[in-house]
N, CA, C and O of each residue as an XYZ file, in Angstrom:
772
protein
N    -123.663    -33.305    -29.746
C    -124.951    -33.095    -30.393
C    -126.076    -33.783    -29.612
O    -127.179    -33.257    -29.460
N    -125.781    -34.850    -29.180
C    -127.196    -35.918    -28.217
C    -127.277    -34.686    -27.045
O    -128.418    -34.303    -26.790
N    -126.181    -34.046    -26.326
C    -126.728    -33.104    -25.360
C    -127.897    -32.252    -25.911
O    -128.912    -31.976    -25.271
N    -127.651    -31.909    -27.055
C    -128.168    -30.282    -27.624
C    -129.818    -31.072    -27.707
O    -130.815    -30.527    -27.235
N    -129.848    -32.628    -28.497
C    -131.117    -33.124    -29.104
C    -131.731    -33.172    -27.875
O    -132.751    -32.484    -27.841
N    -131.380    -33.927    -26.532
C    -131.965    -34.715    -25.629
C    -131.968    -33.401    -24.645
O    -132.677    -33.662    -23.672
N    -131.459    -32.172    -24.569
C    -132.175    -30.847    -23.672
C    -133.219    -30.296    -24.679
O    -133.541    -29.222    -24.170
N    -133.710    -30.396    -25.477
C    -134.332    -29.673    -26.223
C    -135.699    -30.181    -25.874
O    -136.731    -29.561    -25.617
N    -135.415    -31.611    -25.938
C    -136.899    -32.407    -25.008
C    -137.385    -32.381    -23.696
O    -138.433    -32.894    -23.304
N    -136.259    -31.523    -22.796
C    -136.377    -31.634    -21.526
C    -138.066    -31.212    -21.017
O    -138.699    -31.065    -22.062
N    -138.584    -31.078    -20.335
C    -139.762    -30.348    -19.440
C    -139.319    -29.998    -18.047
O    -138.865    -30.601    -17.075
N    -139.656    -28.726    -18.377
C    -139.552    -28.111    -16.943
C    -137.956    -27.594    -16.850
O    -137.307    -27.405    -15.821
N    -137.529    -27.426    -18.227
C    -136.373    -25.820    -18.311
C    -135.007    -26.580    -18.412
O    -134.831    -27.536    -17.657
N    -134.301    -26.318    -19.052
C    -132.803    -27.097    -18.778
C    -131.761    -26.176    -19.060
O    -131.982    -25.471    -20.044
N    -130.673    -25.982    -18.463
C    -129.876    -24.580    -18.622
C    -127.937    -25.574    -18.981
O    -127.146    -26.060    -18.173
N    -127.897    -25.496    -20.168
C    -126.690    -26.098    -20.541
C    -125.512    -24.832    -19.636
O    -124.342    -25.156    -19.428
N    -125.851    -23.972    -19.361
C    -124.710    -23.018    -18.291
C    -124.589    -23.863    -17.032
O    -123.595    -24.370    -16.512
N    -126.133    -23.880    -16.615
C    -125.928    -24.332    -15.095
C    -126.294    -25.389    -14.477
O    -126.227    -25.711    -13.291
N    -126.782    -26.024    -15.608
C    -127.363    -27.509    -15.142
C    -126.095    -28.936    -15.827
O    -125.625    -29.069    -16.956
N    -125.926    -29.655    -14.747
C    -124.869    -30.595    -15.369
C    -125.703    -31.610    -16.595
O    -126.909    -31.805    -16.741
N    -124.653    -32.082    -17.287
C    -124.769    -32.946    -18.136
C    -125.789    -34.567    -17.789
O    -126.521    -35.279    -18.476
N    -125.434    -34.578    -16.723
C    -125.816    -35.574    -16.389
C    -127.351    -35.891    -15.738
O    -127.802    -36.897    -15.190
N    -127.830    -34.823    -15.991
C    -129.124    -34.230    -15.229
C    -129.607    -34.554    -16.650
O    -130.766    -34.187    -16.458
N    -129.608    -34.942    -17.870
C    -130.174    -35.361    -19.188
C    -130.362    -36.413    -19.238
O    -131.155    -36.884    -20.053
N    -129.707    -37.122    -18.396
C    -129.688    -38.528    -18.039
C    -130.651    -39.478    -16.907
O    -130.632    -40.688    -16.682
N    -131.389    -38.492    -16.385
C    -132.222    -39.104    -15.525
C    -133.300    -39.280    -15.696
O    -134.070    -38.486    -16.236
N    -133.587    -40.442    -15.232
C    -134.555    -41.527    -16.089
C    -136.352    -41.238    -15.072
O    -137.486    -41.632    -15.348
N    -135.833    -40.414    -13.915
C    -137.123    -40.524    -13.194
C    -137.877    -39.027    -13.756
O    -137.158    -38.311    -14.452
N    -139.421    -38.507    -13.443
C    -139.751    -37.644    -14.080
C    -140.198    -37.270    -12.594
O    -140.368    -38.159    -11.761
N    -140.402    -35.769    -12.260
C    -141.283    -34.924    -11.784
C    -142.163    -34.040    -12.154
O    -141.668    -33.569    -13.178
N    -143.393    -33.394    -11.922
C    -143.958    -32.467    -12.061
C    -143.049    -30.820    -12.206
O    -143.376    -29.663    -12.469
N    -141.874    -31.488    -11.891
C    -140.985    -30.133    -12.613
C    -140.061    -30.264    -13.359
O    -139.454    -29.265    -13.744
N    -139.761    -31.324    -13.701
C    -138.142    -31.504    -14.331
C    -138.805    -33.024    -15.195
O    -139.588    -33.731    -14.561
N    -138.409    -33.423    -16.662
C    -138.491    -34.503    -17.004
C    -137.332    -34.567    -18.254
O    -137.254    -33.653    -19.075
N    -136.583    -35.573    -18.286
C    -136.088    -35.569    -19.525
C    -136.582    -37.325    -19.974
O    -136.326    -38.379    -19.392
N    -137.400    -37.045    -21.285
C    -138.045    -37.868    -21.880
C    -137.238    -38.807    -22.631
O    -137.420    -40.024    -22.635
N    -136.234    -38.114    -23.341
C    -134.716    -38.969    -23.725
C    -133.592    -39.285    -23.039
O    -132.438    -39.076    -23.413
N    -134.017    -39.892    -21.829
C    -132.900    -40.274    -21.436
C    -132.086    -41.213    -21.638
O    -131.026    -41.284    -21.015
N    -132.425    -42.018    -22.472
C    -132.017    -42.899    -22.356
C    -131.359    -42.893    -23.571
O    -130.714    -43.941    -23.578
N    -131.144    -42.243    -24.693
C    -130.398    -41.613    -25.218
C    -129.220    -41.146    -25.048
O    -128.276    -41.346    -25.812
N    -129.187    -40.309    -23.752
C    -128.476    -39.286    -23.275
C    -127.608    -40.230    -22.620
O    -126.416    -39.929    -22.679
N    -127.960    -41.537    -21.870
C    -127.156    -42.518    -21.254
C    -126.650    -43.349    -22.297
O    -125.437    -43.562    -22.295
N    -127.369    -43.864    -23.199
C    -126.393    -44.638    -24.626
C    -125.223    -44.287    -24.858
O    -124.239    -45.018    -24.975
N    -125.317    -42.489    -24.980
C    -124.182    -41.483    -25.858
C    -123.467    -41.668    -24.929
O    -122.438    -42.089    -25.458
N    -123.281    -41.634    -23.698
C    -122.389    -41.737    -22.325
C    -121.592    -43.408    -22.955
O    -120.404    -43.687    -23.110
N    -122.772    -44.191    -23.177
C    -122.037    -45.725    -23.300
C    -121.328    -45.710    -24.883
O    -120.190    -46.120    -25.111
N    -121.780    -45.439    -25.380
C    -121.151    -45.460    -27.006
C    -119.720    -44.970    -26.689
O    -118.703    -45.619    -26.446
N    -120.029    -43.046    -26.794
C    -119.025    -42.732    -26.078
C    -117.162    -43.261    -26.145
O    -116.067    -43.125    -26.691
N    -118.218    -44.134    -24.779
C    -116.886    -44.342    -23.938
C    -116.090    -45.933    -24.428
O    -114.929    -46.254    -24.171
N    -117.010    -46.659    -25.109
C    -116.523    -47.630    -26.218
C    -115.784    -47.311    -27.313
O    -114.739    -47.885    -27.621
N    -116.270    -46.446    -27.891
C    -115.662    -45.865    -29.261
C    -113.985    -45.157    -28.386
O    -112.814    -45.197    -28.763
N    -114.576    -44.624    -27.247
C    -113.254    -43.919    -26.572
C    -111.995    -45.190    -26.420
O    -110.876    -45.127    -26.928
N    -112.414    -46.063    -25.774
C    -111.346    -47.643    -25.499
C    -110.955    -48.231    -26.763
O    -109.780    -48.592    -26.832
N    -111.759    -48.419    -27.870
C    -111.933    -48.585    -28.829
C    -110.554    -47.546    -29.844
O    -109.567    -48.033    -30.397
N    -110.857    -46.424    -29.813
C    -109.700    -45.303    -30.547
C    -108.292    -45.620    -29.751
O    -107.140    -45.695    -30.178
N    -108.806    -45.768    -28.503
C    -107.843    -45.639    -27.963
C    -106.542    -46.548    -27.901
O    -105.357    -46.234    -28.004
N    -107.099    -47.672    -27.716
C    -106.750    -49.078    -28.563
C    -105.735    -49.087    -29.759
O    -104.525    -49.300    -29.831
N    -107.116    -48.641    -31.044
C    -106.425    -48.461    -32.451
C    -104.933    -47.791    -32.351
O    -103.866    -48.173    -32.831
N    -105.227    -46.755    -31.623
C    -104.415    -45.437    -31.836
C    -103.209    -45.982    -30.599
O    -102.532    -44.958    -30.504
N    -102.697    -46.815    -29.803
C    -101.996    -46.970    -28.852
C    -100.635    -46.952    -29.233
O     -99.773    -46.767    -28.373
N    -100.255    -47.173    -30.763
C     -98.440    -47.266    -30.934
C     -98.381    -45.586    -30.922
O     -97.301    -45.072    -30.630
N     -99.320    -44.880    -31.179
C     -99.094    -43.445    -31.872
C     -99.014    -42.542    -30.495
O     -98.306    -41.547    -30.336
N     -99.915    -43.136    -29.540
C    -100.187    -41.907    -28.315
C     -99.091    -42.524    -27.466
O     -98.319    -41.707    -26.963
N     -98.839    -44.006    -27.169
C     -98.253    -44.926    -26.108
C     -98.672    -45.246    -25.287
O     -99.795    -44.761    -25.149
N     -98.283    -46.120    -24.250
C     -98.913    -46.618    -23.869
C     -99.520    -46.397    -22.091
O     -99.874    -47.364    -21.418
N     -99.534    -45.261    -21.679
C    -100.004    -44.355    -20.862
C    -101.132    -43.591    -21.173
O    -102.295    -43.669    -20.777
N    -100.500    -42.738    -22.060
C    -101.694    -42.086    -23.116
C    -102.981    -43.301    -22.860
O    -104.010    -42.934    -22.291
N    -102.878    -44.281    -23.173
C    -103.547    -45.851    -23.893
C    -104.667    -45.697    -22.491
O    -105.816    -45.257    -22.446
N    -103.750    -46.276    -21.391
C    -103.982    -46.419    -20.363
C    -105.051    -45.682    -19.942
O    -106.100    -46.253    -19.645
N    -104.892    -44.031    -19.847
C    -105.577    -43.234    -19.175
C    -106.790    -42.699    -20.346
O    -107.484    -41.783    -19.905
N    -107.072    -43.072    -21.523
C    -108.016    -43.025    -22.215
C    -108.633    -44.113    -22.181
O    -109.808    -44.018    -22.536
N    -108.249    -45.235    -21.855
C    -109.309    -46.786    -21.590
C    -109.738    -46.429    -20.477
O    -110.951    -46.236    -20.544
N    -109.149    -46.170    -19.052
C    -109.658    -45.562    -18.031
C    -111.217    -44.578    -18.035
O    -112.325    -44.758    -17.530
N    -110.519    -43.338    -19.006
C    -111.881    -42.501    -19.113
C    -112.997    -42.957    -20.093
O    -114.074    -42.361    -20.105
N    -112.732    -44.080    -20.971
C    -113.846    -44.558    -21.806
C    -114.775    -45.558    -20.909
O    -115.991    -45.546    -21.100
N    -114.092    -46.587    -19.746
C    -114.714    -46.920    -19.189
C    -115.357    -46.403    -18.184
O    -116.374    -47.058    -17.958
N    -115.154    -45.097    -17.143
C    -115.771    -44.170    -16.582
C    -117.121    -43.870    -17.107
O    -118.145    -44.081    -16.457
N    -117.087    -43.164    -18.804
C    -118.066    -42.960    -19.247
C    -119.027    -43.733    -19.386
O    -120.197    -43.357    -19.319
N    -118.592    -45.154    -19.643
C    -119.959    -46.449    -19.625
C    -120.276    -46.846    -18.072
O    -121.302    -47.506    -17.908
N    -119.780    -46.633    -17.325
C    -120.021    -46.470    -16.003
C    -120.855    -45.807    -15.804
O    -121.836    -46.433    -15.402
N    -121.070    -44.263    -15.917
C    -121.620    -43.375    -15.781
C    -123.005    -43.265    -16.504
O    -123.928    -42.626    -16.000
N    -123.146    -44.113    -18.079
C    -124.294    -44.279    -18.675
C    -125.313    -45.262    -17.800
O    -126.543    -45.246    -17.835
N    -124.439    -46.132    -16.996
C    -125.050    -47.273    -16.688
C    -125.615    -46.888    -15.161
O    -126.413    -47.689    -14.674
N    -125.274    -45.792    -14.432
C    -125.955    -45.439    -13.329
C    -126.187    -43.826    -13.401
O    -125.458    -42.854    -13.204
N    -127.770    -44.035    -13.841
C    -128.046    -42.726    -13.758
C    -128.238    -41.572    -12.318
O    -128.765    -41.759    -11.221
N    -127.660    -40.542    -12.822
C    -127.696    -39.294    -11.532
C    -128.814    -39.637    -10.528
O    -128.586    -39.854     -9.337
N    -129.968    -39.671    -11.056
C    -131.201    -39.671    -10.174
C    -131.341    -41.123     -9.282
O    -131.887    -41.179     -8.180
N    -130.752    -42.247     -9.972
C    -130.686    -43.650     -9.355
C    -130.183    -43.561     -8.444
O    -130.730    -43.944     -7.409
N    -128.935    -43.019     -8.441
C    -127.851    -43.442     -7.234
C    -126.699    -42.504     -7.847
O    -125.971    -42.646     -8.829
N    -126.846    -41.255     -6.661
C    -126.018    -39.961     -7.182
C    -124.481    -40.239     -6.845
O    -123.495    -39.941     -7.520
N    -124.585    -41.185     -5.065
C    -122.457    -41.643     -5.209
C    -122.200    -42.416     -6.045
O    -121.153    -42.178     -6.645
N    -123.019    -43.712     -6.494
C    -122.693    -44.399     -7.239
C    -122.389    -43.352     -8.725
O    -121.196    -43.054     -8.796
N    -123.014    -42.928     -9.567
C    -122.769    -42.116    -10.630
C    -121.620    -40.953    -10.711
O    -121.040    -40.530    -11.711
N    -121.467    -40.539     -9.232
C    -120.442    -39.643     -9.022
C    -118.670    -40.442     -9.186
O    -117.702    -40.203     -9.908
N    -118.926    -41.330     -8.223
C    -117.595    -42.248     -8.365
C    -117.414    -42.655     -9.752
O    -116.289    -42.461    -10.213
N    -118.612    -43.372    -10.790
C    -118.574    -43.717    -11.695
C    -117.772    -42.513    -12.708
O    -116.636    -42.644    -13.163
N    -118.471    -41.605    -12.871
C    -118.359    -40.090    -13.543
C    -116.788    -39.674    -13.292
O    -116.144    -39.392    -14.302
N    -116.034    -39.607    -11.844
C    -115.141    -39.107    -11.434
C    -113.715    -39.267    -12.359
O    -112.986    -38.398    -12.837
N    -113.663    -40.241    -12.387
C    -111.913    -40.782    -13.506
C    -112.209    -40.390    -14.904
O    -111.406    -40.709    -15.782
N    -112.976    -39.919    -15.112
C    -113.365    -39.316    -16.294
C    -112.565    -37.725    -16.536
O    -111.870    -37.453    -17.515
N    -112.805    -36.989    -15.623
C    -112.717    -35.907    -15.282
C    -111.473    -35.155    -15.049
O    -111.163    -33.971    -15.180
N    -110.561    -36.738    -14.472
C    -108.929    -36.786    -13.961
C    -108.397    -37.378    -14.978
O    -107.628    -36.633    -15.585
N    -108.512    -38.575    -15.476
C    -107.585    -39.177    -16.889
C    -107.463    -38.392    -18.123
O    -106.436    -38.162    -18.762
N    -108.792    -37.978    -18.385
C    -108.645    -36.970    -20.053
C    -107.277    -36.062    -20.019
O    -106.291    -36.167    -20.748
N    -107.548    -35.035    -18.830
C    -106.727    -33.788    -18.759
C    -105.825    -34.456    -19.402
O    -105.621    -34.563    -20.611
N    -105.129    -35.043    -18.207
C    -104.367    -35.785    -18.280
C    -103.421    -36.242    -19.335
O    -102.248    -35.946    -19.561
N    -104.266    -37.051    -19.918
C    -104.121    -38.288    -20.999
C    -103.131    -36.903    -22.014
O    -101.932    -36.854    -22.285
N    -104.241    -35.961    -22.343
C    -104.184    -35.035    -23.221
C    -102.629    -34.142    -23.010
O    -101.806    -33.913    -23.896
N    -102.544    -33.691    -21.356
C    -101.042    -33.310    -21.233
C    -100.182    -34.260    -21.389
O     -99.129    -33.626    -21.446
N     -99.883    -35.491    -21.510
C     -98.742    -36.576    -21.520
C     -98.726    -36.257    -23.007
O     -97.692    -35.857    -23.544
N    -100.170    -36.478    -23.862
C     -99.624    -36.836    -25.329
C     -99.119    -35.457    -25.842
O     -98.388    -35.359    -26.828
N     -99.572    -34.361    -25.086
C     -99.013    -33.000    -25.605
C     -97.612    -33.248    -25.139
O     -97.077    -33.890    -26.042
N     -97.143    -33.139    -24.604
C     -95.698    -33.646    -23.612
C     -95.207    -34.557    -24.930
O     -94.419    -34.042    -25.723
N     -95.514    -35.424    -25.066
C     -94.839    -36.209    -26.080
C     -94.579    -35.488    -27.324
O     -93.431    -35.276    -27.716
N     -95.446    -35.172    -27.845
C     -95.586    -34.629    -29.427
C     -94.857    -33.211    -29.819
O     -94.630    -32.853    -30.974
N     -94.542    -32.494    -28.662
C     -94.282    -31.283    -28.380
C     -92.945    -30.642    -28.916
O     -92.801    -29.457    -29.217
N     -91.636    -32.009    -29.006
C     -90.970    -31.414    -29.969
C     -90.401    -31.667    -31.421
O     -89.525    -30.980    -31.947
N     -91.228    -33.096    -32.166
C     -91.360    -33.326    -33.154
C     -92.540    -32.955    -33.956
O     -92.468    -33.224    -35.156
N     -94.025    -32.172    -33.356
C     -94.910    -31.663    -33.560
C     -95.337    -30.716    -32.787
O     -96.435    -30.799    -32.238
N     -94.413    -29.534    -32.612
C     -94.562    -28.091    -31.814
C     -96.634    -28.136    -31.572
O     -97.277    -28.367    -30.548
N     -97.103    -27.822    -32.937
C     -98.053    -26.752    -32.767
C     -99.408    -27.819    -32.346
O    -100.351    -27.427    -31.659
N     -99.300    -29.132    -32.863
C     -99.981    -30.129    -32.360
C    -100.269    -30.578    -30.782
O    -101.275    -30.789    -30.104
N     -98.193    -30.619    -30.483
C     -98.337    -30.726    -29.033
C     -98.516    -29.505    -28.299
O     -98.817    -29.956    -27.194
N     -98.526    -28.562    -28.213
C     -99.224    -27.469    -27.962
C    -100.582    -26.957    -27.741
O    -100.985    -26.201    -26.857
N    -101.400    -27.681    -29.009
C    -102.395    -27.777    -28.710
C    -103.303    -28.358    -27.551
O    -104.249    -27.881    -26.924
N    -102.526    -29.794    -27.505
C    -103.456    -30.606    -26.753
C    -102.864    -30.517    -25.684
O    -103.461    -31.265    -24.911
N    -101.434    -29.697    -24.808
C    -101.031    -29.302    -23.767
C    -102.005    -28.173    -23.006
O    -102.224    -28.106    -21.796
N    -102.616    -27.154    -24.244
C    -103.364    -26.161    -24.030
C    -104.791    -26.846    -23.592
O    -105.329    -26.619    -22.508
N    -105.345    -27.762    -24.653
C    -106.652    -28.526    -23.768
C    -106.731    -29.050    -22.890
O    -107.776    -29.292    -22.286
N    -105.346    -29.447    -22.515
C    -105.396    -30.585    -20.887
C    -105.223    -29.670    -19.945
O    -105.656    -29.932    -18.823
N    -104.581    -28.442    -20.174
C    -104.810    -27.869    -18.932
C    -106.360    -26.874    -18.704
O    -107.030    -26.679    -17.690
N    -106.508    -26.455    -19.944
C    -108.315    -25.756    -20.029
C    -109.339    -27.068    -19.526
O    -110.273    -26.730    -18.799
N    -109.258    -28.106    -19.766
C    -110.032    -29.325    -19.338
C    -109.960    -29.253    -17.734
O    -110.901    -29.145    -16.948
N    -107.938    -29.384    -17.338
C    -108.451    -29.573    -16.124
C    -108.752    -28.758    -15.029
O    -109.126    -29.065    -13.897
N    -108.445    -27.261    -15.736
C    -108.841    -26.485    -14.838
C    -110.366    -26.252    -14.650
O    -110.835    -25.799    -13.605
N    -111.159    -26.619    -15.813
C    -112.237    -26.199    -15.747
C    -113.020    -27.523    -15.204
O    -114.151    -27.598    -14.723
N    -112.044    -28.554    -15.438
C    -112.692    -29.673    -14.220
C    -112.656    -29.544    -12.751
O    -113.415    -30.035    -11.915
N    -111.601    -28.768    -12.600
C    -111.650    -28.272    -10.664
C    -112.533    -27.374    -10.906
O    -113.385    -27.730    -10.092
N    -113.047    -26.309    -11.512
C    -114.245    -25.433    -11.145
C    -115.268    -26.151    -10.674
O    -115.725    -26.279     -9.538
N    -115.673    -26.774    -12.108
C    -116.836    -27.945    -12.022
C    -116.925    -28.610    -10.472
O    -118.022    -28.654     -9.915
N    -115.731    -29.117     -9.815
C    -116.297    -29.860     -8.242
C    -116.581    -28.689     -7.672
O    -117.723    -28.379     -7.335
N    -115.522    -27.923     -7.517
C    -115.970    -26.544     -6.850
C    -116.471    -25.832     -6.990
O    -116.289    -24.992     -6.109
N    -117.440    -25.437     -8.002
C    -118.071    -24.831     -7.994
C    -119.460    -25.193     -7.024
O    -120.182    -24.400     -6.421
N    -119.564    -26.917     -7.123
C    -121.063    -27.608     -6.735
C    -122.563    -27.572     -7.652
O    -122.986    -28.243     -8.593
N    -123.022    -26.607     -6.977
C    -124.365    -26.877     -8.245
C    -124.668    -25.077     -8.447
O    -125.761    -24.535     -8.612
N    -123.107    -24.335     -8.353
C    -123.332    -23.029     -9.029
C    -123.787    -22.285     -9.896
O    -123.891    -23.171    -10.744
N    -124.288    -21.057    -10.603
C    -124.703    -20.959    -11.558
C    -124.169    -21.152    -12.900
O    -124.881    -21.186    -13.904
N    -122.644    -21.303    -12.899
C    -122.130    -22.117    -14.380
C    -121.301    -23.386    -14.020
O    -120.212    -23.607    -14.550
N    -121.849    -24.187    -13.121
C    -121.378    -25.394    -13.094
C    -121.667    -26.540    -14.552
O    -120.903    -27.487    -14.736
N    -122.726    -26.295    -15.380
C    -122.978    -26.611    -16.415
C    -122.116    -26.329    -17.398
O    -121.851    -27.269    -18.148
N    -121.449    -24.988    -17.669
C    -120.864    -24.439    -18.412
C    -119.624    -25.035    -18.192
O    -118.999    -25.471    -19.159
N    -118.999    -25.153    -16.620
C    -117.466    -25.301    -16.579
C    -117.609    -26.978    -16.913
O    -116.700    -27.519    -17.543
N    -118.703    -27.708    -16.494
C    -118.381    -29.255    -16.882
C    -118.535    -29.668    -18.153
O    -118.377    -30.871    -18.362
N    -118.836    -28.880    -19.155
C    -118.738    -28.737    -20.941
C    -117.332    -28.624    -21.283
O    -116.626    -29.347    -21.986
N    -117.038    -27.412    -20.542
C    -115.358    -27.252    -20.620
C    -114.512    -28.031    -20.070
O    -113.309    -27.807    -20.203
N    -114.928    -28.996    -19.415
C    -114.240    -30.039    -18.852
C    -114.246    -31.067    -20.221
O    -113.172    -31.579    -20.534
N    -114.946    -31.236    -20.686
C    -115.428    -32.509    -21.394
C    -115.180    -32.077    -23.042
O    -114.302    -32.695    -23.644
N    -115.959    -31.010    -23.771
C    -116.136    -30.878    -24.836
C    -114.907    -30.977    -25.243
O    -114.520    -32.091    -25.594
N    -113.893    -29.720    -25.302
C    -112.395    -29.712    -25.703
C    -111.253    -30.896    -25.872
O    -110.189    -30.868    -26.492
N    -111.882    -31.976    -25.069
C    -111.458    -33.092    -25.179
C    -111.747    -34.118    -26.418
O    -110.899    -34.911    -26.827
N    -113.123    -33.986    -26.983
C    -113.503    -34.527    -28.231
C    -112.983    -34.017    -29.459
O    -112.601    -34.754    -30.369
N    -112.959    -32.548    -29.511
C    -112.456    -31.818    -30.552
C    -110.675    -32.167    -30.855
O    -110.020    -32.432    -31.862
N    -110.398    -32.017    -29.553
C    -108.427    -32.457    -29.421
C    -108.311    -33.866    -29.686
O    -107.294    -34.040    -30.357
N    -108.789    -34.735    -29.500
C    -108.704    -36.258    -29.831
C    -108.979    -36.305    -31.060
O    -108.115    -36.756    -31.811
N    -110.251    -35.855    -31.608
C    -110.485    -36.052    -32.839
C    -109.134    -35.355    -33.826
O    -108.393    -35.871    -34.662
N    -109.239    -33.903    -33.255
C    -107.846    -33.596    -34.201
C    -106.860    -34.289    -34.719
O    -106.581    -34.492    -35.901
N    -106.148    -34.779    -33.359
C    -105.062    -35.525    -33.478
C    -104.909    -37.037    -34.174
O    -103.869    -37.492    -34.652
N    -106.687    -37.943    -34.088
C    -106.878    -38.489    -34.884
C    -106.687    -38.694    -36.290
O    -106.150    -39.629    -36.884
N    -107.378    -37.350    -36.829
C    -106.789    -36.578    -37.798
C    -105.756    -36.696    -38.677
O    -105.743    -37.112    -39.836
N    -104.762    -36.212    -37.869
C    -103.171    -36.264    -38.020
C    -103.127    -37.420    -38.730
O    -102.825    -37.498    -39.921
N    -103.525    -38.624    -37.771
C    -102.867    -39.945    -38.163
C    -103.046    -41.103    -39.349
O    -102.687    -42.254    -39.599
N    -104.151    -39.601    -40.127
C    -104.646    -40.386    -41.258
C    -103.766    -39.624    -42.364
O    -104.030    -39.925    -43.528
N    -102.720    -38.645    -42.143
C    -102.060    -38.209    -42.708
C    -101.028    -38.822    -43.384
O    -100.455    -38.504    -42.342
N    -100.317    -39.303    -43.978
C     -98.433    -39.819    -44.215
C     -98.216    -39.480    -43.327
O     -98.591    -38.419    -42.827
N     -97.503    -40.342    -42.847
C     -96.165    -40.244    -41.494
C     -96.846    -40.055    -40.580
O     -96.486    -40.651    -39.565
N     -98.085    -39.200    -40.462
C     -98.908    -38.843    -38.977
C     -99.156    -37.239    -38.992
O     -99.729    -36.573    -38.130
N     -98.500    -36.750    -40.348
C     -98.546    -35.353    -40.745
C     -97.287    -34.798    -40.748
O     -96.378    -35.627    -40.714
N     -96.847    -33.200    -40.791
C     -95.744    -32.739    -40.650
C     -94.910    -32.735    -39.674
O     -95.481    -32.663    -38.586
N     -93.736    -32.786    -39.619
C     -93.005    -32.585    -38.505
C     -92.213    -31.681    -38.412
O     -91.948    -31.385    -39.577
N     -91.442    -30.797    -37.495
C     -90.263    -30.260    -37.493
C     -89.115    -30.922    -37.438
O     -88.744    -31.857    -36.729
N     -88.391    -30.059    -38.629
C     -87.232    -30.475    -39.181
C     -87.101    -31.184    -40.525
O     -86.296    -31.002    -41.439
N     -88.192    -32.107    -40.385
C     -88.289    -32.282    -41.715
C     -88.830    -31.997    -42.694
O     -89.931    -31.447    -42.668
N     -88.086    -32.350    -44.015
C     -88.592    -31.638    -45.634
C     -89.239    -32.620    -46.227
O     -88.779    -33.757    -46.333
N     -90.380    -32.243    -46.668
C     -90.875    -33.179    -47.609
C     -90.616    -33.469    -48.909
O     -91.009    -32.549    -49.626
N     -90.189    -34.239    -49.432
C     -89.382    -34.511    -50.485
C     -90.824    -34.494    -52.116
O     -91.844    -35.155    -52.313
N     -90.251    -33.590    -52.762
C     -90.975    -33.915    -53.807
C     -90.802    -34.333    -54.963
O     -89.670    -34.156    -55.413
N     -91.849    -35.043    -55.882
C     -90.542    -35.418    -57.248
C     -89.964    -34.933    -57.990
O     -89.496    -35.550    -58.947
N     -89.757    -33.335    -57.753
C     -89.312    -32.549    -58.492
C     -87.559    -32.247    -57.540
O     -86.483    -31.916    -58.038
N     -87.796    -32.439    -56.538
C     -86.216    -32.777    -55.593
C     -85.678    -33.494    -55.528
O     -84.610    -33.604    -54.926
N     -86.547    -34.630    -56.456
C     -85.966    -36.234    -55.706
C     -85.132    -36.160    -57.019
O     -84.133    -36.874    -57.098
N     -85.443    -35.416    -57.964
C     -84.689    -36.234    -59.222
C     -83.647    -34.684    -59.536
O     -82.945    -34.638    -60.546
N     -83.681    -33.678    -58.681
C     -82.451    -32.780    -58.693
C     -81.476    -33.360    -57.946
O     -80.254    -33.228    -58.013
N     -82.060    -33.926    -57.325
C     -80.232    -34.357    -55.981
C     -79.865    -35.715    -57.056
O     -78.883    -36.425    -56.841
């Protein structure tokens, strides 16, 4: 949502297809391009990626401790990345930005990998986002500054909030939610057997 608020203020045109994310984030202005909230747009990068180390943390007996690993990794990337804006210093922000891009997929195929045969449709899911993440994270380098390089680095990123949060989800469930194989016992079974 801070993308959607902080392009809406832009001056001088902002194209969520083809313009990267991080171009919301720059703090210098021209006579053609200004984003007035940037600094906004760099918070949400730092929040983010706290709340990300932070879940990730909470959540570490449930994902393990790889999973753990490569989501503290990409939460700190992201405060990296708040903290050097594109326009400041584009290698610095790039290197910063980069493990971001490689750990999520990632993170997301291990915990799909894990979950996959005590929670088929769960781990499935987030097997399906880590690889849509990371394929659409190799577009994103390769593409460069193409006309949907904007678009593929959303798809790098967004699908990743929605799948975490899901699975979050889960874990506010009993047990962590359903599983295969097992029956849930009700008190109307418990007192037939």
């Amino acid at each position: 949502m801070t993308e959607l608020i902080v392009a809406a203020a832009t001056k001088g045109g902002y194209s969520l297809l083809s313009d990267p994310v991080s171009r919301l984030g720059e703090v210098g202005c021209t006579a053609v391009y200004c984003s007035p909230r940037h600094e906004l747009m760099n918070g949400s990068f730092m929040a983010f990626g706290a709340l990300l180390v932070g879940g990730a943390v909470l959540l570490s007996r449930a994902v393990g401790p790889w999973v753990t690993g490569l989501l503290v990794v990409s939460g700190l990337s992201s405060v990296a990345t708040g903290l050097a804006p594109l326009d400041q210093d584009a290698t610095l922000h790039t290197i910063s930005a980069a493990p971001l891009f490689v750990a999520q997929p990632i993170a997301l195929v291990v915990l799909g990998a894990r979950l996959r045969d005590d929670r088929p449709r769960l781990g499935g899911a987030l097997l399906a986002a880590g690889v849509v993440t990371a394929t659409a994270a190799t577009g994103f380098v390769l593409s460069g500054d193409g006309p949907a390089s904007g678009a593929l680095e959303r798809l790098a990123l967004w699908p990743v909030l929605v799948a975490l949060a899901g699975f979050a989800g889960t874990q506010l469930l009993p047990d962590g939610g359903p599983r295969r194989g097992h029956r849930s016992v009700s008190p109307s079974n418990e007192s037939a057997g």
